[in-house]
C-alpha positions as CSV (number, residue, x, y, z in Angstrom):
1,X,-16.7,11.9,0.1
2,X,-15.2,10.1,-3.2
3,X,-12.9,12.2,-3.5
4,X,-11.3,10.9,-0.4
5,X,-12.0,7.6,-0.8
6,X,-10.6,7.8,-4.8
7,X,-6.9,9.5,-2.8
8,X,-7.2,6.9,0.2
9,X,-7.5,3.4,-1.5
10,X,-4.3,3.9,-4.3
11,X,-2.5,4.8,-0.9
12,X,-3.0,2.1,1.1
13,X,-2.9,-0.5,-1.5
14,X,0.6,1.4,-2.0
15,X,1.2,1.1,1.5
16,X,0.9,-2.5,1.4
17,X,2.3,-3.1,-1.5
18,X,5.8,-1.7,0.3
19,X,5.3,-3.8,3.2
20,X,5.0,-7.2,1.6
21,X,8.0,-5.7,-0.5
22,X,10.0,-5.4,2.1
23,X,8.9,-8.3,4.4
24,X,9.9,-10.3,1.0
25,X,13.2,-8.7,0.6
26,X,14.3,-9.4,4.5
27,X,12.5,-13.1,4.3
28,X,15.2,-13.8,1.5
């Protein structure tokens, strides 16, 4: 389904967008 897939990507892309964020954040 693309419509999943268009909803699913910006999300997890988000998703590890935070996580390097914050791995970043505590690293410094």
């Amino acid at each position: 389904m693309p419509s999943l897939a268009s909803v699913r990507w910006p999300t997890f892309i988000l998703f590890i967008a935070t996580i390097v964020f914050v791995v970043l954040s505590l690293a410094l």
